[in-house]
C-alpha positions in Angstrom: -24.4 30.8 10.0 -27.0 30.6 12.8 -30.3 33.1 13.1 -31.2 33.6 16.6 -34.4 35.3 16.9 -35.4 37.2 20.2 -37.6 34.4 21.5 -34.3 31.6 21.5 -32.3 34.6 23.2 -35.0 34.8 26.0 -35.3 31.6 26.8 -31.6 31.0 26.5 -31.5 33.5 29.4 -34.1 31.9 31.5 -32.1 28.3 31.4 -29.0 30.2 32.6 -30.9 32.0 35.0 -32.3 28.8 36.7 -30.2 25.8 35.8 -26.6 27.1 36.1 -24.1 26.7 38.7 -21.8 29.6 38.4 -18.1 28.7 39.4 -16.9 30.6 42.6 -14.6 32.7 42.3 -11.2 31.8 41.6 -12.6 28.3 40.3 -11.1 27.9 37.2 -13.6 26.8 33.8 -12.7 24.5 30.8 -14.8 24.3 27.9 -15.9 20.6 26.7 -14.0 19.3 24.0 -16.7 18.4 21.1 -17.6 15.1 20.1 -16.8 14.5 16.4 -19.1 11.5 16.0 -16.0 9.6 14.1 -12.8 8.0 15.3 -9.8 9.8 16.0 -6.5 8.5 17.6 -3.2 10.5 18.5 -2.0 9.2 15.1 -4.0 10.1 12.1 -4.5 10.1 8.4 -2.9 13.6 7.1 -5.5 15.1 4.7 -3.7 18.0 2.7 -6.1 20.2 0.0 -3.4 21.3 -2.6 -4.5 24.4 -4.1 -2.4 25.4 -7.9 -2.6 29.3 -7.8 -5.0 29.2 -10.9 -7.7 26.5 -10.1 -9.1 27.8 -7.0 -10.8 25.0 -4.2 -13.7 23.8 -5.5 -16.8 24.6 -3.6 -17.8 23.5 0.1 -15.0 21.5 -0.3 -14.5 21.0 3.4 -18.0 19.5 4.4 -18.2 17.4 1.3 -15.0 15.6 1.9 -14.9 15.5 5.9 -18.6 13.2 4.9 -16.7 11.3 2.5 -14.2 10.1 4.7 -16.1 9.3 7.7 -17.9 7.9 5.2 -14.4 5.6 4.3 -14.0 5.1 7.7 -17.0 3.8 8.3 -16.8 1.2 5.5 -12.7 0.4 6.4 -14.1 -0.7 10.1 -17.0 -2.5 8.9 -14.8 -5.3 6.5 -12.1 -5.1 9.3 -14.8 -6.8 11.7 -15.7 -9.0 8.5 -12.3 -10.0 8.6 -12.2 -10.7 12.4 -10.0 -7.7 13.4 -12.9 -6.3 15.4 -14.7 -2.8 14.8 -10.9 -1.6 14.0 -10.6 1.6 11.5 -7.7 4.7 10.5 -8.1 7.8 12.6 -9.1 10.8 11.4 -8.3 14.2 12.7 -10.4 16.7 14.5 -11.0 20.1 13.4 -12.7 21.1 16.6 -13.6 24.7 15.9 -16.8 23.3 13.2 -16.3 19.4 14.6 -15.6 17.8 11.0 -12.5 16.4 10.0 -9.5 18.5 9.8 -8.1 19.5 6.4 -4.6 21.3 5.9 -5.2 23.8 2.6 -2.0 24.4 1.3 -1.6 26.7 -1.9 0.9 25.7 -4.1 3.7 27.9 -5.9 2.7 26.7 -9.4 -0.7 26.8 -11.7 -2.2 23.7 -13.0 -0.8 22.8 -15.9 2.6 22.3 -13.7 1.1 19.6 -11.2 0.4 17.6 -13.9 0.4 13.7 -13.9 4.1 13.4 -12.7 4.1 16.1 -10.7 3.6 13.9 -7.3 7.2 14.1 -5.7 7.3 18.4 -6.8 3.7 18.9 -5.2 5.0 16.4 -1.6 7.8 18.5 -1.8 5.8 21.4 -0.9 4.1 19.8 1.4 6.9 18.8 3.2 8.2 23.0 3.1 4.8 23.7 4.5 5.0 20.7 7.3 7.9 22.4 8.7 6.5 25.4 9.6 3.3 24.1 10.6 3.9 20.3 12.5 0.7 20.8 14.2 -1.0 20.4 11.1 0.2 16.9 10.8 0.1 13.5 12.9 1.4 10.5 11.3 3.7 9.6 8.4 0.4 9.0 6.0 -1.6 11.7 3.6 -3.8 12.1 1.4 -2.9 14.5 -1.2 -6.6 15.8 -2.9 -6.5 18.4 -5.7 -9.1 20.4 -7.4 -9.7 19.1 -10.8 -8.4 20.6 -13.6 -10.3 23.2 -15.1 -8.1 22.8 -18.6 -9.1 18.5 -19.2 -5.2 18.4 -18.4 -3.8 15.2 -16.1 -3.0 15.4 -12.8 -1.7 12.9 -9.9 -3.9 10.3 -9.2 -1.8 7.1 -7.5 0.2 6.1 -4.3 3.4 7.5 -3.8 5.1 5.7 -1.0 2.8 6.5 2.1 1.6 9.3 0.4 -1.4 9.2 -2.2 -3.2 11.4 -4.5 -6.8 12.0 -5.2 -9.2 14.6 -7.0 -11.9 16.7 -6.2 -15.0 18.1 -7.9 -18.5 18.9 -6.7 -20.0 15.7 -7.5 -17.1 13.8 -4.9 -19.5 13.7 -2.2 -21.3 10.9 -0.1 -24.6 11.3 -2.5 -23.0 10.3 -5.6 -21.2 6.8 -4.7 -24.9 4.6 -5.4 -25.2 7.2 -8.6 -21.9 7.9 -9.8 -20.8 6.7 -13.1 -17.1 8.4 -12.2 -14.5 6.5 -10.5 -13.1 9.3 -8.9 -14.7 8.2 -5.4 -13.5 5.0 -5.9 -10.6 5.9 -7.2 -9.5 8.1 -4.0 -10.1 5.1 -1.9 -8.6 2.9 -3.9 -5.2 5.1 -4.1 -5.5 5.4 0.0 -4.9 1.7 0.6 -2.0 2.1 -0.9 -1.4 5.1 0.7 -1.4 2.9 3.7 0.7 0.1 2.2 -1.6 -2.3 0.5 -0.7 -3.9 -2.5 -3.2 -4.9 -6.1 -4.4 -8.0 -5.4 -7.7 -9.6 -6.6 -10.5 -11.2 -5.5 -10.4 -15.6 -5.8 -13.1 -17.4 -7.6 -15.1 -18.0 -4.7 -14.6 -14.4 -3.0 -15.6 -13.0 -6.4 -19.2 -14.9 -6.1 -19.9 -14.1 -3.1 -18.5 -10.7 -2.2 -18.0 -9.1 -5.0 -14.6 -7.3 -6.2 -11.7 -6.5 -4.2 -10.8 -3.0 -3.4 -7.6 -3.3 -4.3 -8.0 -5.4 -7.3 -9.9 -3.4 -9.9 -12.6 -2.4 -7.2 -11.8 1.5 -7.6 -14.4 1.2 -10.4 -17.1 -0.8 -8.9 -17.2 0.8 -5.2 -20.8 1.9 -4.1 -22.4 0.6 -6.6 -21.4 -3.3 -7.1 -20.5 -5.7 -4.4 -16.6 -4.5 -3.1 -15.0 -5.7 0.1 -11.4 -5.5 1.3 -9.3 -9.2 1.4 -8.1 -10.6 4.4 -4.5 -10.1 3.8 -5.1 -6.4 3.7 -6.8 -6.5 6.3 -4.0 -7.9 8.3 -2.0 -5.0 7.2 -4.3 -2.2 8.1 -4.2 -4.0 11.4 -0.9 -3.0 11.6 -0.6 0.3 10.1 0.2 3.3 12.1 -2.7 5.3 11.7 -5.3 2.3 12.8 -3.6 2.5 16.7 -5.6 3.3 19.8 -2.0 4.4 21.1 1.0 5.1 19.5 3.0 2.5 18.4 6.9 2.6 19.5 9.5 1.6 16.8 6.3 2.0 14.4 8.1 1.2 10.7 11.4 0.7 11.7 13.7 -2.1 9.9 13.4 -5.5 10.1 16.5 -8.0 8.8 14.3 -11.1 8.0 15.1 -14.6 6.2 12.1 -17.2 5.1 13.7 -20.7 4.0 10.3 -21.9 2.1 9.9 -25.4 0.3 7.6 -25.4 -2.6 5.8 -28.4 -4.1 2.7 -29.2 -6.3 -0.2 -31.7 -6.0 -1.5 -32.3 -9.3 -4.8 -33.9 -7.9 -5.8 -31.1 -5.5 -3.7 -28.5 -7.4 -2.8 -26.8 -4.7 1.0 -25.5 -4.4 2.1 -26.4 -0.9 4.4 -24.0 0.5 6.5 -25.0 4.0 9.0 -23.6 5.9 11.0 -21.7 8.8 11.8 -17.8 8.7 14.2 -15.5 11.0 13.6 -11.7 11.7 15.3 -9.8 14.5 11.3 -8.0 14.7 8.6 -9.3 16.3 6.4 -11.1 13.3 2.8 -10.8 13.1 1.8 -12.5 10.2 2.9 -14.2 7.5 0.6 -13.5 4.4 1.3 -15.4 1.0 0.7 -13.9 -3.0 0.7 -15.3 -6.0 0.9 -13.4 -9.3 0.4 -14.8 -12.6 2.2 -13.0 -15.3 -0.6 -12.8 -17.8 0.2 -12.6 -21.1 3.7 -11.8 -20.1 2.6 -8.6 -18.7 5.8 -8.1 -16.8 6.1 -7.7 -12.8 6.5 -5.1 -10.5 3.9 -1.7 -9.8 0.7 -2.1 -11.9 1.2 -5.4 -13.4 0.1 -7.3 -10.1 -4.0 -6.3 -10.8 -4.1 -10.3 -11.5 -2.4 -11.6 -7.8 -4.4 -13.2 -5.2 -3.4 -13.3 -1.6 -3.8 -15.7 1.5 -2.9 -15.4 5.3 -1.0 -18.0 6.7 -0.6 -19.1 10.6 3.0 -18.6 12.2 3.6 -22.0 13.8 5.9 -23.3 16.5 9.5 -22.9 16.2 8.6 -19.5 13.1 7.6 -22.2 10.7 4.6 -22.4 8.2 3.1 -24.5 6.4 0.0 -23.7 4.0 -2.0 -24.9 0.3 -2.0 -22.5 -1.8 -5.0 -23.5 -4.3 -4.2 -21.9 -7.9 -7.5 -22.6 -9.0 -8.9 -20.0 -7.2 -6.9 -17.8 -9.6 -9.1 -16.3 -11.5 -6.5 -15.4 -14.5 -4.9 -18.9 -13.6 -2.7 -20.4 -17.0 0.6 -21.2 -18.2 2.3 -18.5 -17.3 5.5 -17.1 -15.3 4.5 -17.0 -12.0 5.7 -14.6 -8.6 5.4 -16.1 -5.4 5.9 -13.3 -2.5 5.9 -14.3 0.8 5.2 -11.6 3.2 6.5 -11.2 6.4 4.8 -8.5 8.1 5.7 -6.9 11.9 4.0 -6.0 14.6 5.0 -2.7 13.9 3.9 -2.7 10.4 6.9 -2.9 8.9 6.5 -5.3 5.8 9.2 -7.8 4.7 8.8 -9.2 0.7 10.8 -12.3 -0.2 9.5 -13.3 -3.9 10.2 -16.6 -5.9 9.8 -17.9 -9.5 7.9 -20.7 -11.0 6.0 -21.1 -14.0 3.1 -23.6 -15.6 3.5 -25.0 -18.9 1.5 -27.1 -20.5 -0.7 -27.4 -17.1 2.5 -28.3 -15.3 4.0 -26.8 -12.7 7.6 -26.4 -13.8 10.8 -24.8 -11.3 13.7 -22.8 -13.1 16.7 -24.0 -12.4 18.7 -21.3 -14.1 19.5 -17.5 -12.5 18.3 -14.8 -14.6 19.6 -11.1 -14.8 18.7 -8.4 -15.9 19.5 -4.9 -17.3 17.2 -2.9 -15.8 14.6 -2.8 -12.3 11.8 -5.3 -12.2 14.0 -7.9 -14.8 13.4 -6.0 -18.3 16.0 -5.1 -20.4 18.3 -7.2 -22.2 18.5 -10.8 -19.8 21.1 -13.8 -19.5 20.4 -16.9 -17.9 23.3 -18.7 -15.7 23.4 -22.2 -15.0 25.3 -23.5 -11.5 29.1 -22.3 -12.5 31.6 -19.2 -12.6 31.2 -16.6 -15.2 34.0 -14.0 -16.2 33.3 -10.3 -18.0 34.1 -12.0 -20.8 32.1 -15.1 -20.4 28.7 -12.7 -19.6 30.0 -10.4 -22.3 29.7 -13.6 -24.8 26.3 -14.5 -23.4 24.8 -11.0 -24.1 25.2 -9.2 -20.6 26.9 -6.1 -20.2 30.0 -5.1 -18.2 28.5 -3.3 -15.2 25.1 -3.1 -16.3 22.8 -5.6 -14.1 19.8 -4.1 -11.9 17.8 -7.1 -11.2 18.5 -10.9 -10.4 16.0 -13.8 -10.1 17.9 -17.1 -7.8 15.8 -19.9 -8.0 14.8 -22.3 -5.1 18.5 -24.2 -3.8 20.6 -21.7 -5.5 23.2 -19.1 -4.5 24.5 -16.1 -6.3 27.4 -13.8 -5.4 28.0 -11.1 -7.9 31.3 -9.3 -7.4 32.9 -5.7 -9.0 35.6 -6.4 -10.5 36.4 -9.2 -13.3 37.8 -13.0 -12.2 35.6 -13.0 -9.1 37.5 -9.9 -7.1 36.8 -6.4 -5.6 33.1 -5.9 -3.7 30.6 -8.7 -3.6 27.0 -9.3 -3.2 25.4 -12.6 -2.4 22.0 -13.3 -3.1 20.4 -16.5 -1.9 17.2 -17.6 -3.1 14.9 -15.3 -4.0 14.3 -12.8 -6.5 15.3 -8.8 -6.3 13.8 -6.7 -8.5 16.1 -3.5 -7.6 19.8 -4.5 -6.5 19.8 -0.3 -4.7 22.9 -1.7 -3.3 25.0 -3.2 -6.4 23.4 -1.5 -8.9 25.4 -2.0 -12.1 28.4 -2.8 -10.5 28.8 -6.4 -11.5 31.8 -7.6 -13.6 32.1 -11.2 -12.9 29.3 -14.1 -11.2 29.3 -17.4 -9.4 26.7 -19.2 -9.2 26.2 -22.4 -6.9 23.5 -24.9 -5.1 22.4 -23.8 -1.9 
């Protein structure tokens, strides 16, 4: 709160008295919006304080975190001109009665110990109750979800949930701490807000590593502010797109896309680079085409949190929606003989991102293509698996080769085949083509196959 003392009064009243205009009468006057000294657009990030009814907000919580985030957005628009996407950074929004950043406090209907860990979808939930009856409050389609700690050492959401993601607060997550911090809680929050905004793990090559440091969105939650961290190139593409980065609102912003990418893989063993060409469809404009590889280390499996080791590159779209770029999988810093993922990204200009993902593997230092379909019981290809050369299996036949009736979630196709899985035994009822590619989550045939052909594409 302001003092005035009597000699600021007086000389407030001898400015008015000689420098002001009054308006005439009938002359109608509008105060001057403030200035908030960050960027704002008519899209913004959504900052929601989550309040459990026994762990109260933790002090000055407001002032703390409105620094921290210009703070964030200052660092965001600095690696986006890095990057060549010019001074380019997420809005934030205006709370223009203390001219900070605006944060929605919402008290939840629970204590603590409820919101723990897995308590993300319950707590957005309530969010979503209190978004209705306040959609003023709110901007864009992304939030940030920041609780107070826990007061009982209990866990508590800390990850990205779609476009939402969660973070924590104490009195120490302030500006002042990141150089001095030996928490990765600052980190950590921006970490989780990429991919609150729809980046992916991926990590840093050799050579980035040297001379930048660690990626963000590698394992750079636990180095920011106080080692070398930068954001990659390929999420820097994506932020480009990303609602909440516009100037002006973007029409159609996430809608569908129906895409197809055709890709031809090969492998130079003298420059050991894996050369990927190709053509690709989508019935959305394309803005990029961006390009990961992830090594399955140790087989550490695929899928959410086991793609820390990947390592991304942006490609050029070509004439006629071809590509054609080296890959080079020495600048993999966990590069061995291992499975590995190949996603090829097709991402829209209205941010909308596309995944197509193929198999290979290197054994022995060779580069080695499957040539067999795998499936699998269960999302992400765990679970009991069967693989299926070129030909027509039967209930019975999978049955024999230890699949299960009605019990398949995930498929890998290799490069030149075909798969078309069907409901009923002897190849009849629904059916389901896949062409090449892999699907970690068939949301539209899950286990409902009974019978398979497989075929060269």
């Amino acid at each position: 709160m302001y003092k005035w003392t009597l000699s600021v009064v007086l000389w407030s009243a001898l400015f008015l008295t000689f420098s002001c205009d009054f308006p005439e009468e009938g002359e109608e006057v509008f105060p001057e919006e403030p200035t908030p000294g960050f960027v704002t657009h008519p899209e913004n990030l959504n900052i929601v304080y989550f309040v459990p009814t026994d762990n109260p907000a933790v002090a000055d919580y407001e002032e703390r975190l409105s620094e921290l985030l210009i703070y964030f957005q200052d660092y965001v628009k600095s690696e986006m001109d890095r990057n060549g996407f010019g001074q380019k950074t997420f809005g934030l929004p205006v709370d223009t009665i203390y001219n900070r950043v605006k944060l929605v406090t919402v008290q939840g209907q629970q204590d603590q110990a409820t919101y723990d860990y897995g308590s993300g979808s319950t707590i957005i939930s309530e969010i979503n109750a209190y978004r209705q009856n306040h959609p003023e409050d709110f901007s864009s389609e992304h939030t940030l979800i920041i609780l107070p700690q826990r007061t009982d050492g209990g866990s508590q959401p800390f990850y990205g949930s779609g476009r939402n993601c969660f973070a924590v607060d104490n009195p120490n997550i302030k500006v002042e701490e990141i150089p001095v911090t030996s928490s990765n809680l600052i980190g950590g929050m921006l970490h989780e807000l990429g991919h609150g905004l729809g980046l992916s793990h991926n990590k840093a090559t050799v050579t980035e590593q040297q001379t930048l440091g660690t990626s963000l969105m590698g394992s750079g939650n636990t180095t920011f502010g106080r080692q070398p961290t930068f954001i990659t190139e390929v999420d820097c593409a994506i932020l480009n797109r990303n609602q909440i980065f516009q100037a002006a609102a973007v029409a159609g912003i996430y809608e569908g896309a129906t895409t197809a990418v055709n890709p031809q893989l090969s492998f130079d063993d003298t420059t050991q680079n894996l050369h990927v060409q190709g053509s690709f469809t989508s019935d959305k404009a394309v803005s990029d085409i961006l390009f990961w590889l992830d090594p399955n280390v140790n087989n550490e499996g695929t899928g959410v949190n086991r793609d820390y080791n990947s390592v991304g590159w942006r490609g050029t779209i070509l004439s006629g929606n071809t590509y054609s770029i080296n890959l080079p999988v020495q600048q993999i810093q966990d590069h061995g003989d291992w499975p590995y993922e190949l996603k090829v990204k097709l991402l829209m200009q209205n941010g909308t991102i596309k995944t197509h993902t193929y198999s290979f593997a290197f054994v022995d230092g060779e580069y080695t293509v499957n040539t067999k379909v795998g499936v699998y019981q269960h999302s992400s290809y765990n679970g009991w698996g069967v693989e299926l050369e070129a030909g027509s299996y039967t209930t019975a036949q999978l049955t024999a080769l230890g699949g299960v009736d009605n019990d398949i979630s995930s498929v890998k196709v290799p490069l030149g085949l075909k798969v078309t899985l069907f409901s009923e035994d002897n190849f009849a009822g629904d059916s389901y083509e896949i062409t090449t590619g892999n699907v970690s989550f068939l949301s539209a045939f899950n286990d409902k196959t009974s019978s398979i052909i497989v075929e060269t594409h």
